[in-house]
C-alpha positions as CSV (number, residue, x, y, z in Angstrom):
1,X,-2.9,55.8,-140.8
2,X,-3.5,52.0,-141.0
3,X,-5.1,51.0,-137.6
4,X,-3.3,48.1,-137.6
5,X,-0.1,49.1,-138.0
6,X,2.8,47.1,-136.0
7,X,0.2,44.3,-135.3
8,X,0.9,40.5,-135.7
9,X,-2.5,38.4,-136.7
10,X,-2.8,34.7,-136.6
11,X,-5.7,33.8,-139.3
12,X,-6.3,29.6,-139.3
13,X,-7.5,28.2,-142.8
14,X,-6.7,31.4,-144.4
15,X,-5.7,30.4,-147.9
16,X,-8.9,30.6,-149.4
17,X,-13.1,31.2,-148.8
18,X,-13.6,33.9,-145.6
19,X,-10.2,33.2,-144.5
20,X,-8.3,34.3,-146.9
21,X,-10.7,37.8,-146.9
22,X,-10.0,38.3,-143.2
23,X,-5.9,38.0,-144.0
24,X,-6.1,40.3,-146.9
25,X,-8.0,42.4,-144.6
26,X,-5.9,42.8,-141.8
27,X,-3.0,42.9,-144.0
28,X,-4.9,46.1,-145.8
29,X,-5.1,47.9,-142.2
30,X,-1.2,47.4,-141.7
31,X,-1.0,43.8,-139.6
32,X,1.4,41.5,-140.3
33,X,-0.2,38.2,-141.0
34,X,0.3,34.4,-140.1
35,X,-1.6,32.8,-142.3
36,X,-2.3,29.0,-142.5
37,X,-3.9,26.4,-145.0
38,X,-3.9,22.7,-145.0
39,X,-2.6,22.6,-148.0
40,X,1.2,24.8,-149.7
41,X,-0.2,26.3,-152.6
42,X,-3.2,28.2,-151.5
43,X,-1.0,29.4,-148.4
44,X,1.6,30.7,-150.4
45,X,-0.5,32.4,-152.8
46,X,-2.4,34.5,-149.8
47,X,1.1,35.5,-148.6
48,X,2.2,36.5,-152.1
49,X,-1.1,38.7,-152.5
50,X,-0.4,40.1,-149.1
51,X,3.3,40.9,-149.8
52,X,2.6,42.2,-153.8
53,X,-0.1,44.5,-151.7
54,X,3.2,45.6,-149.5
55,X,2.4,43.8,-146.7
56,X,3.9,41.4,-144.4
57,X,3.0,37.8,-143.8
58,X,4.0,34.2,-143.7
59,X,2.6,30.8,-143.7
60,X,2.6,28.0,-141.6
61,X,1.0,25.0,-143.7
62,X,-0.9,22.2,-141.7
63,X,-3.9,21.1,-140.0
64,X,-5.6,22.7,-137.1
65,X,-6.6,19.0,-135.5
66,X,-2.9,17.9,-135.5
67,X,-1.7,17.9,-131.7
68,X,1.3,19.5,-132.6
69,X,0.1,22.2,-134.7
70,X,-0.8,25.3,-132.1
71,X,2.7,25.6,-130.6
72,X,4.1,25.7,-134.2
73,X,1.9,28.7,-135.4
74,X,2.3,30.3,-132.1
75,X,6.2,29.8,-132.2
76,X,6.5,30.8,-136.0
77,X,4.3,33.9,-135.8
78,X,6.3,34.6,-132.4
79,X,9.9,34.2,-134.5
80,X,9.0,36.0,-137.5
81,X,7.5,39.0,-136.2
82,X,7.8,38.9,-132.2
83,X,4.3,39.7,-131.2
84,X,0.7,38.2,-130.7
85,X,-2.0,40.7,-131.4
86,X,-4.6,39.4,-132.9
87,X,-6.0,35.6,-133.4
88,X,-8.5,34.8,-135.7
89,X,-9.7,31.0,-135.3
90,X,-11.4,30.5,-139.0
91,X,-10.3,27.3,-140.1
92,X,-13.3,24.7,-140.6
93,X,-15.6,22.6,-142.5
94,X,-18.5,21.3,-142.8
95,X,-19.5,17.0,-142.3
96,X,-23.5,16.7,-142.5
97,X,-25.5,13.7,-142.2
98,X,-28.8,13.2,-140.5
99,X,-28.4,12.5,-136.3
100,X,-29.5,9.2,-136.9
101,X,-26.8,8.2,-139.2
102,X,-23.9,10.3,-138.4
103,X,-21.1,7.9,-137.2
104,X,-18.8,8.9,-134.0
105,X,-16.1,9.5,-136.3
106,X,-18.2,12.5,-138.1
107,X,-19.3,14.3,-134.8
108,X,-15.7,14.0,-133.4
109,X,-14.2,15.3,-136.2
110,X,-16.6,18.6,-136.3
111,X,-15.7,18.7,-132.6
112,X,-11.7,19.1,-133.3
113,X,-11.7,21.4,-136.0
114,X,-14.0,24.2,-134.6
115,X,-13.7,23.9,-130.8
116,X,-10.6,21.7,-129.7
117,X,-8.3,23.3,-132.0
118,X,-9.4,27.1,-131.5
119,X,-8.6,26.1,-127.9
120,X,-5.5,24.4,-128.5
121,X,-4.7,27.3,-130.1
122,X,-5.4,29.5,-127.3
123,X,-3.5,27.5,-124.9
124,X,-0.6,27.8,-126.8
125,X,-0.6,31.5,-126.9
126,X,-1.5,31.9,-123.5
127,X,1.9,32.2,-121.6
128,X,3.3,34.7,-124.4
129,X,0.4,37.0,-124.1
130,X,0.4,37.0,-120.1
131,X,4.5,38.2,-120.7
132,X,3.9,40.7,-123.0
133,X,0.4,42.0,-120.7
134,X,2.5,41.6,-117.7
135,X,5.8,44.3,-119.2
136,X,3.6,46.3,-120.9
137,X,1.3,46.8,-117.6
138,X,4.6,47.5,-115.7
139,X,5.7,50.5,-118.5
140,X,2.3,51.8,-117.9
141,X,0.9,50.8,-121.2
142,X,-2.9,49.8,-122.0
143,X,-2.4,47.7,-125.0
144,X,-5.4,45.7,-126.2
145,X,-5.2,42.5,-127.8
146,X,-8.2,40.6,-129.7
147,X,-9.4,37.1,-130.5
148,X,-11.8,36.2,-132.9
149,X,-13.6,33.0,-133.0
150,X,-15.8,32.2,-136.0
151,X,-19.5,30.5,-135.2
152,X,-22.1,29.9,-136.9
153,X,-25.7,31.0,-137.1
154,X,-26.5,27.1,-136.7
155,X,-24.6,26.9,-133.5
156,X,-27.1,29.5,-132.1
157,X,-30.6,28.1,-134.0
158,X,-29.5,24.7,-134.9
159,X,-29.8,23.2,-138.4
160,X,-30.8,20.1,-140.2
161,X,-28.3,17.6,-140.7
162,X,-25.7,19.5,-138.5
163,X,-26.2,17.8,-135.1
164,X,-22.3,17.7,-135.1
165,X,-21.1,20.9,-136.2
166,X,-24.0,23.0,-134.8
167,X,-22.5,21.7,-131.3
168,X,-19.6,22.3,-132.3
169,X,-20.4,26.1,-133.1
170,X,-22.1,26.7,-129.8
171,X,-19.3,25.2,-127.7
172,X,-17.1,28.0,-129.7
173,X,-19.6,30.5,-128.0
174,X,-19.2,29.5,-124.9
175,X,-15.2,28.8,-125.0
176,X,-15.7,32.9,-125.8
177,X,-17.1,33.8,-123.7
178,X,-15.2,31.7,-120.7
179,X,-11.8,33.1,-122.4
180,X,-13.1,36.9,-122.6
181,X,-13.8,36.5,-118.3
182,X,-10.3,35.2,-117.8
183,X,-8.1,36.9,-120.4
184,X,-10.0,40.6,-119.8
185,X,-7.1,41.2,-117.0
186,X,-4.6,40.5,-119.6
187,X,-6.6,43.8,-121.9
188,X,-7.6,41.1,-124.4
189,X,-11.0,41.5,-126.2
190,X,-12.4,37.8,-126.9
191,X,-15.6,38.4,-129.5
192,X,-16.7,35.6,-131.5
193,X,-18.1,35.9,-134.9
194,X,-21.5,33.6,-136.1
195,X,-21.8,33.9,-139.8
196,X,-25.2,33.3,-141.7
197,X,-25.0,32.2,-145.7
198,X,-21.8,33.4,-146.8
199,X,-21.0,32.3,-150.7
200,X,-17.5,29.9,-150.4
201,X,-16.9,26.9,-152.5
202,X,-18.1,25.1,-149.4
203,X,-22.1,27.0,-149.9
204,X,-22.0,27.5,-153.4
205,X,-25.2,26.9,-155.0
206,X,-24.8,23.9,-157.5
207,X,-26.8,20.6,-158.5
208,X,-23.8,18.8,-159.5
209,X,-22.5,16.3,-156.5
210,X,-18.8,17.9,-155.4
211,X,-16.7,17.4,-152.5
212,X,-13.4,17.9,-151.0
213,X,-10.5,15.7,-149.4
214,X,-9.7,17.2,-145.7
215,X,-7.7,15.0,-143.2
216,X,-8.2,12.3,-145.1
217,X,-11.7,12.6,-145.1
218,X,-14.2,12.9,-148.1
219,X,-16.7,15.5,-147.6
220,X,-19.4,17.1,-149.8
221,X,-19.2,20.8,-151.1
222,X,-21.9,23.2,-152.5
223,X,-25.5,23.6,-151.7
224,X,-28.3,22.2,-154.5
225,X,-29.6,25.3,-156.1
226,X,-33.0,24.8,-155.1
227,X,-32.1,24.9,-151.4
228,X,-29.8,27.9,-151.5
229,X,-32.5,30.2,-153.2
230,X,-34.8,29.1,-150.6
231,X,-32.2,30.7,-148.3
232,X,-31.4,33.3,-149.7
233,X,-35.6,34.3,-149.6
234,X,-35.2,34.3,-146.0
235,X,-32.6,37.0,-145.6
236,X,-34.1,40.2,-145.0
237,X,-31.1,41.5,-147.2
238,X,-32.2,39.4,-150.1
239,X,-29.1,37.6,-151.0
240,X,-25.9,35.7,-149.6
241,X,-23.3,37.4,-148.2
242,X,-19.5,36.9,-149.9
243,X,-16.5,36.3,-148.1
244,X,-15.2,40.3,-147.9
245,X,-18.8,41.4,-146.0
246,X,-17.8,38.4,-143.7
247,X,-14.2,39.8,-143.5
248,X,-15.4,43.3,-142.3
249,X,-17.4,41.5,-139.5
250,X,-14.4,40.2,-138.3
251,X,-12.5,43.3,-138.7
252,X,-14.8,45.2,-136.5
253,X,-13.4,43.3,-133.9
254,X,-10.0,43.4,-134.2
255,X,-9.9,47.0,-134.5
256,X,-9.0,49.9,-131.6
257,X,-13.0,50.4,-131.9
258,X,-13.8,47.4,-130.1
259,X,-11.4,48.2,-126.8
260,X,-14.5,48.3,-124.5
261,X,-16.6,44.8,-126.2
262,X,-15.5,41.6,-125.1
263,X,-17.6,38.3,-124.5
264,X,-20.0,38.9,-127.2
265,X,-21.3,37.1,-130.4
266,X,-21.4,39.8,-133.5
267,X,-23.9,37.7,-136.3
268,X,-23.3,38.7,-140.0
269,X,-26.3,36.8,-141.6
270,X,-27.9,39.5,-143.4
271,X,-30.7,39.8,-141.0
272,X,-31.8,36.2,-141.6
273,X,-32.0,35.1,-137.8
274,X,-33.1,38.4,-135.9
């Protein structure tokens, strides 16, 4: 039987890269997914693989940052399929540039994408999962609800060029570990996930200069070749990991397994940081 059968999961910035493995995944176990992407097309295509996989999902295209944007994927997950159970807070990028010459505009921008919106987010589903705690609690049911929040490995050891987003990725640690204390009454298990090298479009090793429009913003992609070998010579493992190994990270705690772990940080880096 699919563990996940009956439950609704909201995945951000999961029409492609780690998102998009973490949908597919959930979907695979039975969930019902929300899924969301910046952009229509890649959206639309996750939600046609989950369906041709007979599975249910929908998506709610937008950005995380915009004010507006939690109570609409809150309200449209809530609408199409009547239920929060599972939140996966994925959606990010990266903006790098050395302390000394990253502008206020770069570091704010890392700050709203991986910490306000996750807690935006949060917020917005907070009422409906205190309803449904609160009627299940009086039927006598113990139903378990989880929240995943994606770090990084440089928001536990820091990283060149990543003032702003390392921040960032540590203030997702301790926004988990400040939810997991006040949502535990509620039986929700808030776990957050730090990922080491993980192959995207956004890590992929390349020498030739690419980068990506988000918000507006310009932003480069890829990792020169030279640097992401060096990396991957420091994993124990001896390679990157790809998107699915990161997706079965994240899967570990959304399942009935994790019922008794909440407040923790799970690393999948291949051993590179222990």
């Amino acid at each position: 039987m699919s563990k996940l059968a009956g439950k609704t999961a909201y995945v951000t910035g999961s029409g492609r890269g780690i998102g998009r493995a973490v949908a597919l995944k959930l979907a695979a176990e039975g969930a019902q997914v929300v899924v969301n992407d910046l952009e229509a097309e890649p959206a639309q295509e996750a939600v046609a693989a989950i369906k041709a996989a007979g599975g249910k999902a929908i998506a709610v295209v937008g950005s995380v940052t915009d004010p507006e944007f939690a109570e609409q994927f809150i309200a449209a997950g809530l609408d199409a399929f009547g239920g929060i159970d599972i939140i996966v807070n994925n959606a990010g990028y990266t903006w790098d540039a050395m302390a000394h010459k990253m502008s206020d505009e770069q570091f704010d921008a890392m700050l709203d994408v991986h910490l306000k919106a996750p807690f935006r987010i949060l917020r917005a589903a907070a009422g409906p999962i205190r309803e449904l705690a609160a009627k299940e609690a009086a039927e006598g049911r113990e139903v378990f609800r989880k929240v995943v929040n994606i770090s990084s490995v440089s928001g536990t050891k820091g990283n060149i060029g990543q003032a702003n987003y390392s921040a960032a990725k540590a203030g997702v640690i301790g926004l988990t570990k400040t939810m997991a204390r006040e949502w535990g009454r509620h039986k929700v298990n808030v776990n957050s996930v730090a990922f080491g090298y993980i192959e995207t479009r956004m890590t992929e090793a390349s020498d030739e200069k690419k980068t990506m429009t988000v918000d507006g913003k310009t932003v480069a992609m890829g990792i020169p070749t030279k640097v992401a070998e060096g990396v991957k010579s420091s994993i124990p493992l001896g390679r990157a990991g790809s998107a699915d190994e990161a997706a079965n990270g994240v899967y570990l705690l959304c399942s009935p397994e994790s019922d008794y772990i909440t407040g923790q940080l799970l690393v999948v880096d291949g051993g590179m940081t222990m």
